[in-house]
C-alpha positions in Angstrom: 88.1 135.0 95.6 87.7 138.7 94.0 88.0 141.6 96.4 85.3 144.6 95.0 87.7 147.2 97.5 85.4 150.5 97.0 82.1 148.7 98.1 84.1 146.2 100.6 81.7 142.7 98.9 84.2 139.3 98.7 82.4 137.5 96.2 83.0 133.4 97.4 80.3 130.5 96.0 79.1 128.6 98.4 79.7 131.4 101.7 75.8 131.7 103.3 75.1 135.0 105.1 75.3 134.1 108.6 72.1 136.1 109.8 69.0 133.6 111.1 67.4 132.7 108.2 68.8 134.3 105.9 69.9 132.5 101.8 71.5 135.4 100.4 75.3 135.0 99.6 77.8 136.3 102.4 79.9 138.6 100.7 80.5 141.7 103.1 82.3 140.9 106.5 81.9 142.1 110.2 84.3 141.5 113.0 83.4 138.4 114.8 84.0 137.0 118.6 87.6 136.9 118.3 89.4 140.4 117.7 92.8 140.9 116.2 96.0 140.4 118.2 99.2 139.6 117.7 98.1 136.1 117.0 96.1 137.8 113.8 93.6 139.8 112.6 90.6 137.7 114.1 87.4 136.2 113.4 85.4 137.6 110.7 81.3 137.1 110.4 79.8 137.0 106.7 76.8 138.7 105.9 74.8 140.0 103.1 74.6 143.8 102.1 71.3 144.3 104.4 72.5 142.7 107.4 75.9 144.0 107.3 74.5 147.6 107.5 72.2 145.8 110.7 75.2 144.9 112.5 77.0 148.0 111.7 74.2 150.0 112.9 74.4 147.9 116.3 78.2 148.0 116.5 79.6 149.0 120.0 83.3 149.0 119.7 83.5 149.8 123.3 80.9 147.4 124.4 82.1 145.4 127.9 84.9 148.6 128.6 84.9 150.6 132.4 84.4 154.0 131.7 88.3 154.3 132.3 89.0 152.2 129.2 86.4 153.6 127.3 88.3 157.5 128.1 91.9 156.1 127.6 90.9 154.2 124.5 89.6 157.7 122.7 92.8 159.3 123.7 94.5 160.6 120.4 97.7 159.2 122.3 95.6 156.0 122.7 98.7 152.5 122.9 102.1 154.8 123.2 101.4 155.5 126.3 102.4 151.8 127.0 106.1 151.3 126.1 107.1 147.7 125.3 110.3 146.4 126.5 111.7 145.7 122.7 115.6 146.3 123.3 115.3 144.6 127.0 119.0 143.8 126.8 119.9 147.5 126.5 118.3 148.3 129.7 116.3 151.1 131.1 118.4 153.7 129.3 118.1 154.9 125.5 121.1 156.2 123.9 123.2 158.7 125.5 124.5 161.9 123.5 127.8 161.8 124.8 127.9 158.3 122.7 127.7 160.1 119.5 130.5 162.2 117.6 129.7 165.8 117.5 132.0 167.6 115.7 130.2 170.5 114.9 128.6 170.7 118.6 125.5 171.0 117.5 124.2 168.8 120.1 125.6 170.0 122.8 125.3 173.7 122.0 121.1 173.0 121.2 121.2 171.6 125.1 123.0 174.3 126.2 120.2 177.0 124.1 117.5 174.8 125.6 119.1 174.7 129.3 119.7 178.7 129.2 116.4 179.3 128.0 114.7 177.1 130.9 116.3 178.9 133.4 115.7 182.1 131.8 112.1 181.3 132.4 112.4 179.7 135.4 113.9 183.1 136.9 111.4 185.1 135.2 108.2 183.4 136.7 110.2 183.5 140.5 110.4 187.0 140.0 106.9 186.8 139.1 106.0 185.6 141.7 107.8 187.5 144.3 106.1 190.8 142.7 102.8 188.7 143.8 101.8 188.2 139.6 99.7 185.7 138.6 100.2 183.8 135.3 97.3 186.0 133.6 99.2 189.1 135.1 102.1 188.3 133.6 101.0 187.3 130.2 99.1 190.8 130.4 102.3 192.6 131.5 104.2 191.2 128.0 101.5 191.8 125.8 101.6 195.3 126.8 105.4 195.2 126.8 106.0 196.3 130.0 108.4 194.5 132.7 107.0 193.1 136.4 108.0 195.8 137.9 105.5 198.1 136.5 103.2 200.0 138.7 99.5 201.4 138.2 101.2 204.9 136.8 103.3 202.6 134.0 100.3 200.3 132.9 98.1 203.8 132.4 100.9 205.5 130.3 102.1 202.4 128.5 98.1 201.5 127.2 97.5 204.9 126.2 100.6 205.0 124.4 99.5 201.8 122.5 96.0 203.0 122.2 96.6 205.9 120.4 99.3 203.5 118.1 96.7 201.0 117.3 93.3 202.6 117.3 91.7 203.4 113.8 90.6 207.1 114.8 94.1 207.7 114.7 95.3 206.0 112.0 93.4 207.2 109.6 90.9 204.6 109.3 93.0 201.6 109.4 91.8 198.5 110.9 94.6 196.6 110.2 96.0 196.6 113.9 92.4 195.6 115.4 93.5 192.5 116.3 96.4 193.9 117.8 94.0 197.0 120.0 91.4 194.3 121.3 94.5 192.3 123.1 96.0 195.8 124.5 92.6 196.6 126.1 91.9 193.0 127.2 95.3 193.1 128.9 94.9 196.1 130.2 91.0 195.5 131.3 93.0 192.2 133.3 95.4 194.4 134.8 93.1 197.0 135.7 91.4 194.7 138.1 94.4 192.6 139.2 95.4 192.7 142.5 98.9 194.3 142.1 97.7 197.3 140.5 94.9 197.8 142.5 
């Protein structure tokens, strides 16, 4: 049997395309009734060119699916949500760090960056919140570099300050910091109006 890859025809003697009625030779295959598993890749149906582009056409790979396995089938994460049980005899557990030799502590120092910066955050957004910031307020508040603390009198200096740094008129010309203006006056437009500085 010769496999033409780019055009995807088996050329067999004797294989019949399997439409009704149909004498040409069956040389392109479609899946068939059975699909692949672990078992093996499946049935396949033989057709000719013509009605192999039919049942292509008419091809519903979700055909029979909920709507609920339609949506987690087109999920770029689609089969690793759904861990198998290979190394069963190692229980629930995957290896532990203190099981491997650091001698260089880079494991343990990475944790320790990762853990630090965590709680960094964590304090940062309680603080946040105590000052009565919302997420948008506070991603306003450091693209304008000032701190949660800030009040009305702060935001007005700090974005006129940054204004005159970033506009064109007094740069002389340069556009190279638009970008950079449009975010100022978006965070400060957000601020503006935000309940804390109101």
């Amino acid at each position: 049997m010769r496999h033409d890859r780019f055009h995807g025809r088996f050329e067999h003697e004797g294989r019949q395309c399997e439409a009704p009625g149909c004498v040409e030779a069956g040389e392109f295959r479609a899946p068939g009734s059975r699909g692949s598993s672990f078992d093996g890749p499946g049935d396949w149906r033989w057709f000719c060119l013509e009605h192999v582009r039919a049942f292509n056409a008419g091809y519903d790979f979700f055909e029979g699916m909920s709507a609920e396995e339609i949506l987690d089938a087109q999920s770029p994460v689609f089969g690793w949500r759904h861990t198998a049980k290979v190394y069963s005899g190692m229980g629930n557990d995957g290896p532990r760090w203190a099981d491997f030799d650091d001698p260089l502590d880079a494991i343990s120092a990475r944790a320790k960056n990762i853990r630090g910066e965590r709680e960094r955050q964590w304090q940062q957004e309680a603080e946040a919140r105590q000052r009565g910031l919302e997420p948008g307020d506070r991603r306003a508040l450091d693209e304008l570099g000032l701190g949660y603390e800030s009040d009305r009198r702060a935001l007005r200096r700090r974005y006129s300050e940054l204004v005159r740094r970033y506009h064109p008129d007094r740069n002389g010309g340069d556009r190279s910091n638009e970008e950079r203006l449009q975010r100022v006056v978006d965070a400060y437009q957000h601020l503006r109006k935000a309940r804390r500085f109101a």
